[in-house]
N, C-alpha and C positions, 0 to 999 in steps of 0.2 A: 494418519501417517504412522507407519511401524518404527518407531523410535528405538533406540538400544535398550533404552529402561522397558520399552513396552513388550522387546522381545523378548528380553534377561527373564523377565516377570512372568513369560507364557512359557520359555524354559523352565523354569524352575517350577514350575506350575504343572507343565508337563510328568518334569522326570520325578515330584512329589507326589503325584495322583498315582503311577505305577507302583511305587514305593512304598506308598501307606496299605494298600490292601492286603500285602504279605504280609506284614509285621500284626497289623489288626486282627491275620488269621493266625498266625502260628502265637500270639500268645494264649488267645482262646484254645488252638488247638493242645499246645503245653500242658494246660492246664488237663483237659478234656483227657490225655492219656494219661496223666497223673493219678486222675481217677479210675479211669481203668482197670491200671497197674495195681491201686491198692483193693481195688474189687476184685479182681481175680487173684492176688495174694492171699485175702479172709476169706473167700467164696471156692478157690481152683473150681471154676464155672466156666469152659473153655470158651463159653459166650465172651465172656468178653478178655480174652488171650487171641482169641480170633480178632475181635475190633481193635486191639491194641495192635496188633501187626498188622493187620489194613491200613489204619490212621498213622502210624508212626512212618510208613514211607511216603505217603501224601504228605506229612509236614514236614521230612527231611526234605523234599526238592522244594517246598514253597518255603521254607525256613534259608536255604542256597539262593530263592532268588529273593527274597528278601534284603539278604548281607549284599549282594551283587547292587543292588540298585539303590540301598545306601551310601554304597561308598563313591556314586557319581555324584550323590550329591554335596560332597563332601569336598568333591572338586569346586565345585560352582561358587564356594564362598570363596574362593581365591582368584578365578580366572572373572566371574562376572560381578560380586559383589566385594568386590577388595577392600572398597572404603569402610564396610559395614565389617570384614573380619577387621581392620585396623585398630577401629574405633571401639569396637564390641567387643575385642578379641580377649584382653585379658579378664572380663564374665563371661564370656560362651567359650572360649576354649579350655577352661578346664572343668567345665561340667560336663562336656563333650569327652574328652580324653578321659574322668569319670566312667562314664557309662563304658567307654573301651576295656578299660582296666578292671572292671568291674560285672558287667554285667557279658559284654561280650566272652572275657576268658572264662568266665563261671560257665555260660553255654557250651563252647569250643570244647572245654576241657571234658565235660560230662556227655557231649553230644554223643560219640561213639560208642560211648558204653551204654547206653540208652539204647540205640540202635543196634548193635550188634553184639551185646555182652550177655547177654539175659544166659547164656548155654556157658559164660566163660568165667565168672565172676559170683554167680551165685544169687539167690532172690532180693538179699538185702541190699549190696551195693547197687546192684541195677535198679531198685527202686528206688535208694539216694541219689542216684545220676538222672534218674527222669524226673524227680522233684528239684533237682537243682537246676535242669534246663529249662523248667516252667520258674522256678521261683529268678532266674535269670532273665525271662522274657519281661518280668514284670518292671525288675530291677532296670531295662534298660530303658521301657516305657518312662521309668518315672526319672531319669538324668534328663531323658527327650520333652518330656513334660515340661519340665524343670526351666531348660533352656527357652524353651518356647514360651511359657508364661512369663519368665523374665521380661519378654520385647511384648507381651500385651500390659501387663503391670510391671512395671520396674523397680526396682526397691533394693537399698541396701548399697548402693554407689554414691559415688563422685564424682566428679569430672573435673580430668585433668587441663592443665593449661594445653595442651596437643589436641584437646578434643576427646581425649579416650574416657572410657568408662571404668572408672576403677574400683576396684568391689574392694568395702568398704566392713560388710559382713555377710557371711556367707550365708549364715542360716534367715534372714532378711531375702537375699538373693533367689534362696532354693524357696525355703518357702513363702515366698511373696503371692501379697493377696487372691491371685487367680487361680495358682496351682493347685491347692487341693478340689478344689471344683473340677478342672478341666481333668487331673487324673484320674479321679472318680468316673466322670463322664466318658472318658476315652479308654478305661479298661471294661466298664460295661459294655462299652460299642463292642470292644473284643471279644465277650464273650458270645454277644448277641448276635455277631457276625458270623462265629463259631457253630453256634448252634442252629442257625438257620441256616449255614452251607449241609451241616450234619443232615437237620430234618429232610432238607430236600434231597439229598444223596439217598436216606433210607425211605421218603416218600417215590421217588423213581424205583427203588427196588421193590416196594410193597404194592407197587401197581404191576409188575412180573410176576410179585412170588411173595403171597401173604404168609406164609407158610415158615420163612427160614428165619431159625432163633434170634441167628443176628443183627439181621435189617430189624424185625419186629423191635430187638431192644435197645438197639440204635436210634430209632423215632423217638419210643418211651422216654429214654435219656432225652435227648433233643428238646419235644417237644414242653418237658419239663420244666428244664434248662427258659425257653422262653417262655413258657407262666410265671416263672419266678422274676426271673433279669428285665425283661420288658417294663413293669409297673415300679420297678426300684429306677428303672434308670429315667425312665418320665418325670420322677420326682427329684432324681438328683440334677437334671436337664434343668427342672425350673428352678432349683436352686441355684444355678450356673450362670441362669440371665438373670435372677437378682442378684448377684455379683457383679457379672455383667453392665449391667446398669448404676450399678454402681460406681464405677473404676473406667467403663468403656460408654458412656449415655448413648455418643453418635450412633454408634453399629447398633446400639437397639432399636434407636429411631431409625435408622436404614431397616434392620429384621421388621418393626411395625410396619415401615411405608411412612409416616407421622411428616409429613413435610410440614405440618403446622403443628402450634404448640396447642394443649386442649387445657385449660385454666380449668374446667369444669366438670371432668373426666375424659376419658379417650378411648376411641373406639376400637373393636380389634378390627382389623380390617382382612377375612378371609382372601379375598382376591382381589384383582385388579392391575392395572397397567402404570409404571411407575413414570413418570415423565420429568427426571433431572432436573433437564434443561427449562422448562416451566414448572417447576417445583412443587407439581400437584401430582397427585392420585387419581387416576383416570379409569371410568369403570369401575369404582371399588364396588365391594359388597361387604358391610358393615354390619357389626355387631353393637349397639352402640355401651360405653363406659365400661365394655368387659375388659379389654386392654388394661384401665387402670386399676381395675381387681385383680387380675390378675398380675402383673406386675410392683401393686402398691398397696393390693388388698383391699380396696375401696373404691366403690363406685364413681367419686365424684372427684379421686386423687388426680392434681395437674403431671401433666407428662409432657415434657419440652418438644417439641419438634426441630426440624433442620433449619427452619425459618431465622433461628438462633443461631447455625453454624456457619463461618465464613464457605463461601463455594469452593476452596481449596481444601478445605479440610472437609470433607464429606467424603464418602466412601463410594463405589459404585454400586446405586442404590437399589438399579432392577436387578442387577447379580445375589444381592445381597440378600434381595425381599424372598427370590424365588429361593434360591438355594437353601433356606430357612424351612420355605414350605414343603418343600421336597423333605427334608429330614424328617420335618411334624407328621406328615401325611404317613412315611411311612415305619415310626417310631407307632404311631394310632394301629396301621394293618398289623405290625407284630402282637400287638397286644390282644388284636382280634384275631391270630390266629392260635396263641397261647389260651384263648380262653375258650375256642373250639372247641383243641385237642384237649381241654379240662370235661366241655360238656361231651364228647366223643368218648373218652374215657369212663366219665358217669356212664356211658349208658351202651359199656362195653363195645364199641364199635372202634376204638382205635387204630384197629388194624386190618379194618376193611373198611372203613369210610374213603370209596373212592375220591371225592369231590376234595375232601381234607386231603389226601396225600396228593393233589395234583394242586392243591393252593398251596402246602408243601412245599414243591418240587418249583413253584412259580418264583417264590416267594425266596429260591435257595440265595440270588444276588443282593437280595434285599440290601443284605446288613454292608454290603462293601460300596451301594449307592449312597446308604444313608450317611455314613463313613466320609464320605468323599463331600458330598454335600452340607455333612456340621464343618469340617475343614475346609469349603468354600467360604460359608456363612461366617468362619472365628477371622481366615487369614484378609480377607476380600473387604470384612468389615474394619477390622485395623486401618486400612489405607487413611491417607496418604504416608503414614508412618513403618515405619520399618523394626524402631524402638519408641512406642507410644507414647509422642508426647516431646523427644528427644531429639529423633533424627528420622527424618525422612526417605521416603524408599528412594525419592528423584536423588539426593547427598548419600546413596549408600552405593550406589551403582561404580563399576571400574570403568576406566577410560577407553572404551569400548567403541570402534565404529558398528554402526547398525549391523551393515555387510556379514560383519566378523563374527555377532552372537546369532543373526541369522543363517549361516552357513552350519555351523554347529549343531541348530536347533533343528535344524532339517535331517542332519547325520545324526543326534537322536531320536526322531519321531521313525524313521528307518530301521537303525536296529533294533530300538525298542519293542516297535510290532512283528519284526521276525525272532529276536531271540525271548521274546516276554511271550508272543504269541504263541512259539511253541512248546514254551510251558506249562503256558497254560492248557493248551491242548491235551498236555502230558496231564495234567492233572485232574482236567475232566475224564480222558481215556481211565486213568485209576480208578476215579472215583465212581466211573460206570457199573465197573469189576463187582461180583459178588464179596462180599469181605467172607472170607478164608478162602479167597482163589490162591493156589499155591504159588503162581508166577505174576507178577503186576507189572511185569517191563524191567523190572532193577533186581540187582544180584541183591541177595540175603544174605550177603556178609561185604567185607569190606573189599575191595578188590585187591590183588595181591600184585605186589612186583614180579618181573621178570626173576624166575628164580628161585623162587619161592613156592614151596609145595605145601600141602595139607601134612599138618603131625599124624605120627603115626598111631596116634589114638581118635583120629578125624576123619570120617567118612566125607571122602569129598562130595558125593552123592545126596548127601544132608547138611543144606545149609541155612535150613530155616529156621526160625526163631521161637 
């Protein structure tokens, strides 16, 4: 039965899934023309003055829908989960208003002149306004982080006689036990995602056109980019669930599958079919006591199972299992495609190994699967809690008939796929573009009011960057 809480929770689930993959690209991308900018400022190598102005209007409209589809959800803490801003509100709403005050105006204010300054402003301010809109993205990552790890660890409150959470110390609050982990974790995702959308954009051109300086140095970049980030972030990942495991034990017995406790070691268990409701592992294919090395460093280390958790407080375990593997699996292909493009490079083929630039080009969604998928496996495995430990997601829910957040949920799954859809459209049609096509769909300067004409030292005729 689709309850309010069950629909509130595939809402929000929804308009977050949309949500997180812009912000995952445009910080990676931030950064990505930061570097650019300062390569072709030491170098004036028009190689990359070309990719800078290809890339830069690709993450102005994904950077637009990004802002756009934060801010619905921003509604959602007040129309579906009212109890949870009440109770929550004085910790998460000024870490929140944080990041507004802070990282948003830092972007806003520098985004133009990033975009459209470089002819108006001169090489030095436009290169501090494209480092501030990267060092902005980060900054906003890390208030978002901040909040979020709060409700997986909580720390540094009280609780009032109303019920409310009252922070008690801030720096407790921000930086409580989880957040450096998961920041770490979730600005690698960003780059990793970055660079594998990059690779496969210049994998698709170099199966056209081995030839053109840009796509070739666009792969190089890219591909680089994921030999390096790929093997830091597998180690900061396992740093993350011995954390994890730490502060959160359930969700890792859901990520293992572990419905029983292993006194003796614990198995990893590669696959298999999880069964709740009968509390076993069905079909598994085990590895046997590697689980507890890795997790405990020793073969013969005990690892709890669910057997221990009341059936309320468990998480939903086959969501939970897979969406884990899905990340692993394809956290593993990046790493093997990073070390391709390393042995492709030895052996000077990097830029005509068909097969590489079409695993490439496969591999381009990767990082916004895997993305979506650690974000299943952190939020999915919290359950039944909403603030771990504290308050339940069933007690955070508004007074809501079913009807009411289902009617909503259906008016966003609607415009989301026409007005997301055709952005996205919009951003593959760019991204198909050769980089230094002089036209990509969007004017090269800012659009002008009624009334407003070109100065008379401005060729209206040249408005490129």
């Amino acid at each position: 039965m689709l309850t309010a809480e069950i629909l509130a929770r595939i809402q929000f689930a929804f308009t977050v899934s949309f949500h997180i993959i812009f912000p995952a690209f445009s910080i990676g991308l931030a950064s990505f023309l930061a570097v650019l900018n300062v390569l072709w400022l030491r170098t004036r190598d028009e190689t990359y003055l070309k990719l800078f102005n290809h890339w830069k209007k690709i993450f102005a409209v994904a950077f637009g829908m990004g802002v756009v589809s934060g801010i619905v959800m921003s509604y959602q803490f007040g129309t579906n989960w009212a109890v949870f801003s009440d109770r929550a509100g004085p910790v998460v709403g000024p870490l929140m208003a944080y990041e507004v005050l802070t990282a948003f105006f830092l972007e806003a204010g520098f985004l133009g002149i990033m975009l459209f300054g470089r002819k108006r402003v001169g090489d030095g301010l436009h290169m501090l306004a494209t480092a501030m809109v990267a060092i902005g993205t980060l900054i906003s990552a890390t208030w978002i982080l901040a909040v979020n790890s709060w409700m997986h660890t909580p720390a540094g409150f009280s609780m009032g006689e109303n019920g409310q959470f009252l922070p008690e110390d801030w720096w407790a609050i921000i930086f409580n036990p989880s957040f450096p982990y998961r920041l770490v974790h979730m600005v690698l995702a960003a780059y990793l995602t970055t660079a594998l959308v990059v690779a496969g954009t210049a994998g698709y051109h170099l199966l056209r056109d081995r030839t053109n300086p840009a796509t070739r140095r666009m792969f190089s970049m890219a591909t680089g980019m994921i030999l390096v980030v790929a093997p830091i972030q597998i180690v900061a990942g396992d740093m993350h669930g011995l954390n994890t495991l730490e502060h959160q034990p359930v969700k890792v017995m859901a990520m293992e599958g572990h419905f029983e406790s292993h006194p003796e070691g614990a198995p990893l268990i590669l696959f298999g079919l999880p069964d709740q409701e009968a509390q076993e592992m069905r079909w598994s294919v085990e590895i046997p006591k590697l689980s507890s090395l890795i997790l405990k460093h020793s073969l013969d280390a005990p690892l709890d199972g669910l057997d221990g958790v009341p059936r309320d407080e468990q998480p939903p375990v086959a969501i939970v299992f897979w969406s884990f593997r899905v990340m692993v699996t394809l956290g593993m292909l990046m790493l093997g495609l990073g070390l391709w493009s390393l042995w492709a490079r030895f052996r000077g083929r990097l830029y005509d190994w068909k097969a590489l630039h079409r695993a490439a080009l496969a591999m381009g969604p990767a990082g916004f699967v895997a993305v979506l998928a650690g974000w299943i496996t952190t939020e999915v495995g919290r359950q039944p809690w909403t603030v771990y430990g504290h308050l339940r997601t069933a007690d955070s829910l508004s007074p809501l008939d079913a009807s009411a957040v289902g009617t909503s949920l259906v008016a966003f799954i609607v415009v989301y796929f026409f007005v997301f859809g055709a952005g996205t459209f919009y951003l593959l049609r760019m991204m198909s573009m050769t980089p230094g096509t002089e036209r990509m769909g969007l004017r090269d300067g800012p659009i002008r009011t009624a009334g407003i004409t070109p100065g008379l030292s401005e060729d209206p005729r040249e408005r490129s960057d």
